[in-house]
C-alpha positions as CSV (number, residue, x, y, z in Angstrom):
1,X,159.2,-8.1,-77.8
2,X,161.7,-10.8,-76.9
3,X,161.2,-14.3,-79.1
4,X,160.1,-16.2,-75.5
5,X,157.2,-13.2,-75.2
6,X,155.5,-13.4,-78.8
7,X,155.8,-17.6,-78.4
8,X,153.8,-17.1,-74.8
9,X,151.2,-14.6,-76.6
10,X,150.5,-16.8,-79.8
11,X,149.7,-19.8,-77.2
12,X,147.8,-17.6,-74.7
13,X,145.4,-17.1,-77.8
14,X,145.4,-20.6,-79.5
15,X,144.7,-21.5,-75.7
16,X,141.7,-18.8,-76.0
17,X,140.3,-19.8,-79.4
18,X,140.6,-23.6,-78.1
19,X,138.5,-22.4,-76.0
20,X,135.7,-20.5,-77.6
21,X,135.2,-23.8,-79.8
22,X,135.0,-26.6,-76.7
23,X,132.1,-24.0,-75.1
24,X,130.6,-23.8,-78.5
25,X,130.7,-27.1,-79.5
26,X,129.5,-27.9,-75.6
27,X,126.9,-25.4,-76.2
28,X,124.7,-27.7,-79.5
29,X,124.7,-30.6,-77.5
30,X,128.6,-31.9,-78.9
31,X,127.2,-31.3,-82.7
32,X,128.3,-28.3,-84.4
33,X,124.8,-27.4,-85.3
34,X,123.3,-25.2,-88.5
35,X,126.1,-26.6,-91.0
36,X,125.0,-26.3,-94.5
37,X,121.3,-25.4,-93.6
38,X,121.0,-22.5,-95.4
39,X,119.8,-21.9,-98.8
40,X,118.4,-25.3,-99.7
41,X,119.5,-24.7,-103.5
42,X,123.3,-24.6,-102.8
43,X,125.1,-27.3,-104.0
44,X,127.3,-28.6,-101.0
45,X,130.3,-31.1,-100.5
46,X,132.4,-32.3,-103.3
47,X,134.6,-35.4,-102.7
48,X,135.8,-34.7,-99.2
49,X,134.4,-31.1,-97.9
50,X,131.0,-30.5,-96.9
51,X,130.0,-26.6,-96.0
52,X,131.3,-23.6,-95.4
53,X,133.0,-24.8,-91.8
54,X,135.2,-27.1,-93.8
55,X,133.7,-30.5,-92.4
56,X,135.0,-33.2,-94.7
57,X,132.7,-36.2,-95.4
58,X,134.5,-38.4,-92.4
59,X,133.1,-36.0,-90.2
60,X,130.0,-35.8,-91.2
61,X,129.6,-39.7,-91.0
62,X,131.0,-39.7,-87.5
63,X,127.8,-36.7,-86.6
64,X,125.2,-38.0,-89.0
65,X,126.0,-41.0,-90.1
66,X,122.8,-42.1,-88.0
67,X,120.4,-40.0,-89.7
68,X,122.1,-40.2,-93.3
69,X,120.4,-41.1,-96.3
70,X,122.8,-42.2,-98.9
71,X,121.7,-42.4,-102.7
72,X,123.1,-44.6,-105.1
73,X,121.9,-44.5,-108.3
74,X,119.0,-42.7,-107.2
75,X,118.1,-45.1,-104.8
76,X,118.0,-44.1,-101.3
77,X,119.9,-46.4,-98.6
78,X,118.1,-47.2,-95.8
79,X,114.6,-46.9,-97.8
80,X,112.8,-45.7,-94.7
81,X,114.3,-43.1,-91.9
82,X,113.0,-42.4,-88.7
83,X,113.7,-39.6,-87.0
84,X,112.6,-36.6,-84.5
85,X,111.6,-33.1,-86.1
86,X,114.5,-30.5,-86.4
87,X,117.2,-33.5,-86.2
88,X,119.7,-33.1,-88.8
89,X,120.4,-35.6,-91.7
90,X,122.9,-36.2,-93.8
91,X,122.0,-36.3,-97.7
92,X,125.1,-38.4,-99.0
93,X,125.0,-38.4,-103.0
94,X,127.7,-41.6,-103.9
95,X,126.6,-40.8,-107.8
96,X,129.2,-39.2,-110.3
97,X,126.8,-36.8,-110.6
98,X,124.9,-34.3,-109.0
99,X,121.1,-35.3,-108.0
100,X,118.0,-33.0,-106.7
101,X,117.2,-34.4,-103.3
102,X,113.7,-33.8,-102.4
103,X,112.3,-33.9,-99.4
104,X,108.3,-32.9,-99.1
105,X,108.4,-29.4,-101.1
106,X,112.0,-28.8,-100.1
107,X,114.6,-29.3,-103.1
108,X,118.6,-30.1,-102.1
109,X,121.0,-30.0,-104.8
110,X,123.8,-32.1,-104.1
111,X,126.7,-32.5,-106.2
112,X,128.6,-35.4,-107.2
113,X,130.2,-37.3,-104.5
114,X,129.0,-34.9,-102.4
115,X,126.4,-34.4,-99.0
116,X,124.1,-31.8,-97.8
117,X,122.8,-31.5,-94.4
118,X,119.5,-30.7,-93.7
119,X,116.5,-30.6,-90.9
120,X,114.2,-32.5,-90.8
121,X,110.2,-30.8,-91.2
122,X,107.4,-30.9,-88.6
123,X,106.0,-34.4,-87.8
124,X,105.1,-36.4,-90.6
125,X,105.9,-38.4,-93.9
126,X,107.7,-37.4,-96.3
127,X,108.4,-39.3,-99.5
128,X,112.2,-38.5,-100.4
129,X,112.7,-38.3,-104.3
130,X,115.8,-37.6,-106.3
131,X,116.1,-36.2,-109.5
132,X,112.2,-36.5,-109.9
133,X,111.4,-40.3,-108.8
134,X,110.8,-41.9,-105.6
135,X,114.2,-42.9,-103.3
136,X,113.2,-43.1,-99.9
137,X,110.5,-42.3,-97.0
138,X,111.6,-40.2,-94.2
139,X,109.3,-40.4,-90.9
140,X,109.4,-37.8,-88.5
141,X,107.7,-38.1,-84.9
């Protein structure tokens, strides 16, 4: 295969995988969707990466930053969060350390300078603890 033939195949399938992502992507509503929800007990994110589809912590602003919580010494910034059931927050842990994010009965370890992303339960209140004491409230309509 001449040089000009394997150049026009690698394209053709960068072109295809392009792609496969823009329908994906265009498929969950412009949000890559189901990031970091699975076990709630992994620890997730360090610094700059947050799950397994590499999405660094600018990313995750720019998709959650509207439904993020973000602990600081435990405390949880803004103290009260609205939001719709299934929506995914962010839990962004600016600590040195890691915390246990609580959320109802659901634990989220998160490690130090890290996030974890997470749905939000079935309508209600939630009181939103870390490491054991009260941070936050999330609402969900």
């Amino acid at each position: 295969m001449k040089s000009n033939e394997k150049n026009l195949a690698i394209a053709a399938i960068l072109i295809a995988l392009l792609a496969v992502l823009i329908a994906f992507i265009a498929l969950n509503g412009g949000k890559i969707q189901g990031v970091g929800t699975g076990n709630p007990q992994t620890v997730v994110g360090s610094k700059t990466t947050g799950a397994t589809l590499g999405l660094t912590y600018n990313d995750a602003i720019d998709l959650y930053g509207n439904y993020r919580i973000q602990f600081t010494g435990c405390h949880g910034a803004p103290g009260i969060l609205n939001v719709a059931a299934g929506v995914t927050i962010m839990l962004d842990n600016r600590d040195a350390q890691s915390h246990t994010i609580k959320i109802g009965s659901t634990s989220y370890a998160v490690g130090a300078y890290g996030f974890r992303l997470a749905k939000s339960p079935s309508k209600g209140t939630y009181n939103i603890t870390c490491d054991g004491g009260g941070a936050a409230t999330l609402n969900v309509k």
